[in-house]
TIVO-93169 format. One line per field, with one value per atom (N, C-alpha, C, O): residue number from 1; residue in three letters; atom name; y, z, x. Coordinates in pm, 1 decimal. Each point is the difference from the previous one (the first is absolute). Layout:
num: [NUM ...]
residuo: [ALA ...]
atomo: [CA ...]
north: [Y ...]
up: [Z ...]
east: [X ...]
//
This chain:
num: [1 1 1 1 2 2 2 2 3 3 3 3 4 4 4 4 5 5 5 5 6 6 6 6 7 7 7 7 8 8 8 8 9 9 9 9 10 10 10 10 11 11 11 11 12 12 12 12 13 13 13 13 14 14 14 14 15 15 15 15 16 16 16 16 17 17 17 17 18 18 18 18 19 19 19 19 20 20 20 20 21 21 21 21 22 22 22 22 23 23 23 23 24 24 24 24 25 25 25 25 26 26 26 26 27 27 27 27 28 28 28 28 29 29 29 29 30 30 30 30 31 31 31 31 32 32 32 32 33 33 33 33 34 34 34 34 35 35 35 35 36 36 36 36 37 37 37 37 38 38 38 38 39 39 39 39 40 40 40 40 41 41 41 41 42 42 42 42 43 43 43 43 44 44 44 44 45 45 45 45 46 46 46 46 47 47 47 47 48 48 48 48 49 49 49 49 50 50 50 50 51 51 51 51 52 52 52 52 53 53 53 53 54 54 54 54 55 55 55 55 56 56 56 56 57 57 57 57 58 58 58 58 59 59 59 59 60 60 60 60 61 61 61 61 62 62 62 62 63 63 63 63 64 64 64 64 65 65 65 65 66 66 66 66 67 67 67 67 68 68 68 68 69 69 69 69 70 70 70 70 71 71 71 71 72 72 72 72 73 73 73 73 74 74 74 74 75 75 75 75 76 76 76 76 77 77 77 77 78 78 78 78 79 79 79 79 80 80 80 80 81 81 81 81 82 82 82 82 83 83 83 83 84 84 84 84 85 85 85 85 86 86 86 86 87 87 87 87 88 88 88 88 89 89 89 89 90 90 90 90 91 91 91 91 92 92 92 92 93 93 93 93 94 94 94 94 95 95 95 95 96 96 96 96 97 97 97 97 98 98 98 98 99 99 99 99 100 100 100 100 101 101 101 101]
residuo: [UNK UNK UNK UNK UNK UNK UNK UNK UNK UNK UNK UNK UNK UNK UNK UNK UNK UNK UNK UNK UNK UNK UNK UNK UNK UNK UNK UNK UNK UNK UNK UNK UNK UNK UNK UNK UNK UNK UNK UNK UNK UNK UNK UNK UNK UNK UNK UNK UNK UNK UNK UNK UNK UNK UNK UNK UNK UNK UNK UNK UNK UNK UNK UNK UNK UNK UNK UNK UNK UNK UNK UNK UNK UNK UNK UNK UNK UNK UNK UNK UNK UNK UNK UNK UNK UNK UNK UNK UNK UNK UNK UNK UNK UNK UNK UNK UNK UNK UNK UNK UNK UNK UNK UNK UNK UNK UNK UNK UNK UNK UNK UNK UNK UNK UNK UNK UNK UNK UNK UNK UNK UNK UNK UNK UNK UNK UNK UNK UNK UNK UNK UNK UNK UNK UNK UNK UNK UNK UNK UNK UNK UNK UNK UNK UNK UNK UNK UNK UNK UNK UNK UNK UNK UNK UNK UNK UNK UNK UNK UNK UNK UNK UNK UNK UNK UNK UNK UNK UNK UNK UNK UNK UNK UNK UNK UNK UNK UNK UNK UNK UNK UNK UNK UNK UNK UNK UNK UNK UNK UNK UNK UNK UNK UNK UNK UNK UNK UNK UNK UNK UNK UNK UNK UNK UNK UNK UNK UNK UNK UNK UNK UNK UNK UNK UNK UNK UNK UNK UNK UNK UNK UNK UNK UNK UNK UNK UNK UNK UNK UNK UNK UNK UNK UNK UNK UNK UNK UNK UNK UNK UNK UNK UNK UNK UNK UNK UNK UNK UNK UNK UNK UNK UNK UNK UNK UNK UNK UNK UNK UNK UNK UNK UNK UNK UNK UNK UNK UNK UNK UNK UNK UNK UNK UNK UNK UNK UNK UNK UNK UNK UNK UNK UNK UNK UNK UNK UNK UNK UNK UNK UNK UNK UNK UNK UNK UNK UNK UNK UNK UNK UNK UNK UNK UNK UNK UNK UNK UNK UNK UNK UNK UNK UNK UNK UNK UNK UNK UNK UNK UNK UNK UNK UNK UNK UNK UNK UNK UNK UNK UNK UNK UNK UNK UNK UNK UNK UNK UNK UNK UNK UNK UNK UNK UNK UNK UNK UNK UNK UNK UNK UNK UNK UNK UNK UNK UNK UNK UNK UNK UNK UNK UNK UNK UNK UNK UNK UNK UNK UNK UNK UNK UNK UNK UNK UNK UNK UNK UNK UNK UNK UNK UNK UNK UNK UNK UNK UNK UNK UNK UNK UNK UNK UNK UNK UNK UNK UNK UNK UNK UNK UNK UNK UNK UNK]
atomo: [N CA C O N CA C O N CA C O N CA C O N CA C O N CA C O N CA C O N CA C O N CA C O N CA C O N CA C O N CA C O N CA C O N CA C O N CA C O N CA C O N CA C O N CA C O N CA C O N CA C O N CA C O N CA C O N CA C O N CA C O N CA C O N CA C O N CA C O N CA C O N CA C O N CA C O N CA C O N CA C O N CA C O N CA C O N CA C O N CA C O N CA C O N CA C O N CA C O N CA C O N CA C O N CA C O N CA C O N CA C O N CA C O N CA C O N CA C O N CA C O N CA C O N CA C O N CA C O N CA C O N CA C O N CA C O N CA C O N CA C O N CA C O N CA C O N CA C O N CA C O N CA C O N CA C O N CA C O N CA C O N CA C O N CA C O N CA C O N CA C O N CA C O N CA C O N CA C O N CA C O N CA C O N CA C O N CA C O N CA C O N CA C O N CA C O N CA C O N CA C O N CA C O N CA C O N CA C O N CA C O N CA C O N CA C O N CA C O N CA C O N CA C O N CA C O N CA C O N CA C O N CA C O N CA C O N CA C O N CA C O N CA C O N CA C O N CA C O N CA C O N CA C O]
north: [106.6 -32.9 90.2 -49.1 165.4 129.7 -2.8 -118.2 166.3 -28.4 -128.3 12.0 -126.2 -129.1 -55.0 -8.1 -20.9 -51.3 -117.6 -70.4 70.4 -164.6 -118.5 -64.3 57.4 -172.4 -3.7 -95.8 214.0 -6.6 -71.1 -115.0 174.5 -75.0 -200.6 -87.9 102.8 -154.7 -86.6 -118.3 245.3 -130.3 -3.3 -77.4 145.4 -30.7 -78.2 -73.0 27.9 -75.6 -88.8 -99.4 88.2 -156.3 -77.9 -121.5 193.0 18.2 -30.7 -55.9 73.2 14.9 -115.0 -65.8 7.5 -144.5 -110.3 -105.6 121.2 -100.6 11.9 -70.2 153.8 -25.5 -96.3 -110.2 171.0 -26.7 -217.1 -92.2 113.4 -153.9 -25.2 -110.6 95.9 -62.3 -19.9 -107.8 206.5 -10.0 -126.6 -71.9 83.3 -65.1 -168.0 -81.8 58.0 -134.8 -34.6 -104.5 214.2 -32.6 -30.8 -75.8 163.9 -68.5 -117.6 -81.6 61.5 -158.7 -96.5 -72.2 86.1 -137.9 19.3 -92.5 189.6 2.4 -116.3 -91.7 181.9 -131.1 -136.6 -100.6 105.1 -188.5 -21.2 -84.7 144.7 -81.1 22.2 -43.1 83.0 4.1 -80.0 -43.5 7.6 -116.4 -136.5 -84.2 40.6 -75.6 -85.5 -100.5 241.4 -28.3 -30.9 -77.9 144.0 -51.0 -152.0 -73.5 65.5 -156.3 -109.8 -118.7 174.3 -136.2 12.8 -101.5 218.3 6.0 -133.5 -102.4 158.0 -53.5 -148.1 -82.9 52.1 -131.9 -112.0 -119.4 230.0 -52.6 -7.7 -111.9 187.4 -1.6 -131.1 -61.0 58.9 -127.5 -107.2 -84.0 29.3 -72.9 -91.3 -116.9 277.7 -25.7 -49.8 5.9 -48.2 -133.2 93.7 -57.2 152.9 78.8 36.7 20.4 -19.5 36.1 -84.5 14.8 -195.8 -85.7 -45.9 -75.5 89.1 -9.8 126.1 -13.4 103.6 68.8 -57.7 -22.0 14.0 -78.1 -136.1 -37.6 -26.2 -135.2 60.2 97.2 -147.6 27.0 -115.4 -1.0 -80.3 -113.0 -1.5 -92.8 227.6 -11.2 -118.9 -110.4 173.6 -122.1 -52.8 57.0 -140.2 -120.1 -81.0 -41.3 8.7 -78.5 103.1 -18.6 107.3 99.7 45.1 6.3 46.3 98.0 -156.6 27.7 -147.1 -105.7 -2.3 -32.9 56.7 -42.3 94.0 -19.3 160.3 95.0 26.1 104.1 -193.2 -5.6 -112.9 19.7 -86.8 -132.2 82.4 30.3 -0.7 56.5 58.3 -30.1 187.3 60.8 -57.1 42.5 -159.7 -10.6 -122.7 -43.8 1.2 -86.1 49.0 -58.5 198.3 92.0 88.8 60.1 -68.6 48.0 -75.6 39.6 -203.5 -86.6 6.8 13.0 -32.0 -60.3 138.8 -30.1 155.3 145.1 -36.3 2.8 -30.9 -14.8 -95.2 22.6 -130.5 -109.3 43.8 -14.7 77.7 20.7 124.1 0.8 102.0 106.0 11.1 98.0 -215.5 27.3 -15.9 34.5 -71.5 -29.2 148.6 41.6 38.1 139.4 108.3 70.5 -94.3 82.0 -17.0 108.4 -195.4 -0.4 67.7 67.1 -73.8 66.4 153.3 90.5 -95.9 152.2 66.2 121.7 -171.9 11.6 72.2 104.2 -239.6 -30.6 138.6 66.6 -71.9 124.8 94.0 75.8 -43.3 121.1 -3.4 119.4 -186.0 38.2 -14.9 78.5 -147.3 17.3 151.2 69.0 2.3 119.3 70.4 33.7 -17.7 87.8 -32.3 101.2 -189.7 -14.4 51.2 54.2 -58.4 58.1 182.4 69.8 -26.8 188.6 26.8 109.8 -225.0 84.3 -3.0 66.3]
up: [10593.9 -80.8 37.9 65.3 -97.7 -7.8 193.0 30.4 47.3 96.5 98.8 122.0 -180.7 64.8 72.8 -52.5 166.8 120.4 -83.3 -84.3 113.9 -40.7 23.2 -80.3 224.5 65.5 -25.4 34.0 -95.1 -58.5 -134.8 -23.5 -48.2 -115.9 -13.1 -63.6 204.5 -25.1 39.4 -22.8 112.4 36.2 -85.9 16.5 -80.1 -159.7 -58.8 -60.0 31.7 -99.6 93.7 -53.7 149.5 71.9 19.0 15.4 -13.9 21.4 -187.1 -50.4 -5.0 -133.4 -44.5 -82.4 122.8 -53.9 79.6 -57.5 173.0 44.0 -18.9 64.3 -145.6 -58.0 -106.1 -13.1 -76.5 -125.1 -7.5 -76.0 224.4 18.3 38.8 -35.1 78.2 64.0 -140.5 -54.8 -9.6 -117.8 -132.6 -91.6 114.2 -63.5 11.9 -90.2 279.4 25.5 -23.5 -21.4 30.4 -36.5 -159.4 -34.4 -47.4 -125.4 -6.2 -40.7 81.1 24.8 8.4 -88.8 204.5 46.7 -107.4 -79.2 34.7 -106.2 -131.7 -38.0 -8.2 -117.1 45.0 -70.6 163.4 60.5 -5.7 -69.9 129.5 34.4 -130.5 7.8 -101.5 -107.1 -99.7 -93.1 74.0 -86.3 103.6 -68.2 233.6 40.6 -115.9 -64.5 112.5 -40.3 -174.3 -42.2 -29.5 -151.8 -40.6 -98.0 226.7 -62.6 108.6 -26.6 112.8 30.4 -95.0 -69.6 19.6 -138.2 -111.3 -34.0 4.6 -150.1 29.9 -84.5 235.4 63.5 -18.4 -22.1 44.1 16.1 -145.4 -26.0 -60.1 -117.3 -130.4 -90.8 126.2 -15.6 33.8 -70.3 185.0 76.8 -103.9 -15.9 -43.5 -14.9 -155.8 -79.5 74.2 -98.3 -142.9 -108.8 113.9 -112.8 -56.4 -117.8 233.6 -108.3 -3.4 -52.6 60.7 -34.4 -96.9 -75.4 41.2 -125.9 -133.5 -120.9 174.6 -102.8 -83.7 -117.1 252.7 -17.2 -106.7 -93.0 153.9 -100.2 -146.9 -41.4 -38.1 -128.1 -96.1 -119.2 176.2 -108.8 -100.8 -80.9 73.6 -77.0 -44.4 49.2 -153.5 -16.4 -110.5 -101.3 136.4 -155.8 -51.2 -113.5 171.4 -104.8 -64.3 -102.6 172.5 -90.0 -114.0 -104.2 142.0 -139.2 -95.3 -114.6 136.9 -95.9 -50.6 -118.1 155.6 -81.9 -92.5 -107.5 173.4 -120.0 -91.3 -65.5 47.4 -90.8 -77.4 -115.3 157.2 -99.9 -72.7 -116.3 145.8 -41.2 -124.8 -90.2 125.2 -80.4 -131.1 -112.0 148.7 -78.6 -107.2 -96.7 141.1 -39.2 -117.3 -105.2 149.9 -92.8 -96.9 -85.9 136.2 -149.8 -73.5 -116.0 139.5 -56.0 -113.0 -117.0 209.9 -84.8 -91.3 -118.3 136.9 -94.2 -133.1 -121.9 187.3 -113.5 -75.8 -120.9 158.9 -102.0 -95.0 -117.0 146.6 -61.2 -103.2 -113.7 168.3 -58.0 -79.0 -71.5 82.8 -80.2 -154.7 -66.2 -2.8 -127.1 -12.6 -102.3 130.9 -3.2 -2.7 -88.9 254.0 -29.3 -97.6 -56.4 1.9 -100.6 -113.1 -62.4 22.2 -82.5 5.0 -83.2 166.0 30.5 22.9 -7.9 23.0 -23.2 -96.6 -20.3 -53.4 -133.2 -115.4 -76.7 121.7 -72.8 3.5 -96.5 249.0 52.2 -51.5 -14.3 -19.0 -23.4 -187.3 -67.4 16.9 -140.3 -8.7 -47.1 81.2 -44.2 65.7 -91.6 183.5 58.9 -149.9 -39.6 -15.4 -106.9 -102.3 -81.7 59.6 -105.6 -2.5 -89.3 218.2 -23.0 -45.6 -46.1 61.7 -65.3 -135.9 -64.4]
east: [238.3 -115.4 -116.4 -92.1 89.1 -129.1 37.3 -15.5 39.6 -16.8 -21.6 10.9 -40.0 -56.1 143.2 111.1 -144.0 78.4 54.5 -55.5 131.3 112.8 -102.2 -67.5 80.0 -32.8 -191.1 -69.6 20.2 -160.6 40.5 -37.1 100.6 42.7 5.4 -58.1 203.8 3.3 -114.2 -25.2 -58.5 -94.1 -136.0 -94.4 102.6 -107.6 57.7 -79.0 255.7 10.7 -24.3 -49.1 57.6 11.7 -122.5 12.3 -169.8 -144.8 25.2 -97.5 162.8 -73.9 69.2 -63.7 213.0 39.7 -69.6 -26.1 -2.5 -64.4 -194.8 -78.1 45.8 -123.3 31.7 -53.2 162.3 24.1 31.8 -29.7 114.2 25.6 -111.3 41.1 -158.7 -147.2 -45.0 22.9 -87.0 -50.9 101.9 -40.0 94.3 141.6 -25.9 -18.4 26.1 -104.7 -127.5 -61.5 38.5 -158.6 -59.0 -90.8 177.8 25.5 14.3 -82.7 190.6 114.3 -120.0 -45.2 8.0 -159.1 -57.0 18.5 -92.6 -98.9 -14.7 -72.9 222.8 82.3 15.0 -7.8 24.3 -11.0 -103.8 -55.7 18.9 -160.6 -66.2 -115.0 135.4 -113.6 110.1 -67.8 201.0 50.8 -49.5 -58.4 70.4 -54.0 -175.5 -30.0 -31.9 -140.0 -25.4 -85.5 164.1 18.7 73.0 -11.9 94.5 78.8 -138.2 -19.0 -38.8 -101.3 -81.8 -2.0 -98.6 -69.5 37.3 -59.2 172.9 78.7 -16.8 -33.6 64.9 63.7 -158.0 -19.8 -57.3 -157.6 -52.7 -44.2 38.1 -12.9 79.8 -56.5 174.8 54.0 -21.4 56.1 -140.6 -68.3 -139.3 -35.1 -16.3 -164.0 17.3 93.8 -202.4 -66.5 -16.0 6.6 -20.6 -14.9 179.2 29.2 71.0 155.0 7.1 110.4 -127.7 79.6 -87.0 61.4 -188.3 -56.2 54.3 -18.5 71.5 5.1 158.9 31.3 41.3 163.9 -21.8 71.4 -216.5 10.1 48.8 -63.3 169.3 2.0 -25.7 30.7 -81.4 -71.5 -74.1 -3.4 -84.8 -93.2 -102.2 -23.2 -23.9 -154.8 109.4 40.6 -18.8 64.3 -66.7 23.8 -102.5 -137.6 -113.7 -65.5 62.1 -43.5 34.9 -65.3 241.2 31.4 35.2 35.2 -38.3 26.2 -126.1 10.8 -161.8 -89.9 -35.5 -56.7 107.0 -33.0 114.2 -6.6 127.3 90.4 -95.7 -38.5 19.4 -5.0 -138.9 26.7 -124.9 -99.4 -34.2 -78.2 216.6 28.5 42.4 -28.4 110.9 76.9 -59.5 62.3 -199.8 -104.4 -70.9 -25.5 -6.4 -61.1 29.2 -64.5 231.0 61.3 12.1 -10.9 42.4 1.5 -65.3 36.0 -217.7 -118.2 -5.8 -15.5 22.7 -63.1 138.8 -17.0 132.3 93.5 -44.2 3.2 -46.9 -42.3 -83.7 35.2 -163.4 -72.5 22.7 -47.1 124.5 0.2 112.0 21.3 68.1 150.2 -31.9 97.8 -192.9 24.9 -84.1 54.4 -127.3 -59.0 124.5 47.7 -12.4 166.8 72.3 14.7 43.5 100.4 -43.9 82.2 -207.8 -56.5 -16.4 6.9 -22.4 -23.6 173.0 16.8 46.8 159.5 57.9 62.2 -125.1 75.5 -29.3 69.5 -228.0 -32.2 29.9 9.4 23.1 52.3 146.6 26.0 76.8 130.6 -21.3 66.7 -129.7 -8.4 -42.3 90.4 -207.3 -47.1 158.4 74.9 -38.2 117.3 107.5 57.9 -39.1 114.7 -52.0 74.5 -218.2 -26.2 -10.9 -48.0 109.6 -17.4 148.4 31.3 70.3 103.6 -1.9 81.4]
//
């Protein structure tokens, strides 16, 4: 290899796998210790008063019931009043449409 002594060789690879293994652990801890610190997060976060309010899925049911009935109060009353106007205004509208053919 260009001149380079044999046993200089092995002992770069050997300086260079056992860097490669240090760094390798030192990775290794890293990833632990930072999935450690994300599952107490998550663990703590699951805990707090704000995810188990958001989890509630109850909703407002006396709410969305008063604004059904409401709605449905006021179509009532505008239909009452306005249905004998509509029909008229209907009626006219499909008579003139028969009368273009």
């Amino acid at each position: 290899m260009c001149g380079t002594p044999m046993f200089i060789t092995r002992k770069l690879l050997k300086k260079t796998n056992r860097k490669e293994k240090e760094m390798t652990e030192v990775i290794q801890e890293r990833l632990i210790n930072a999935e450690l610190y994300v599952a107490l997060k998550l663990k703590q976060m699951k805990q707090s008063r704000i995810y188990k309010a958001l989890l509630d899925d109850r909703g407002d049911v006396p709410g969305w019931v008063l604004v059904v009935l409401m709605t449905t109060g006021l179509v009532t009353a505008l239909w009452t009043i306005a249905a004998p106007r509509l029909t008229a205004i209907l009626k006219n509208s499909l008579d003139a449409m028969n009368g273009i053919r």
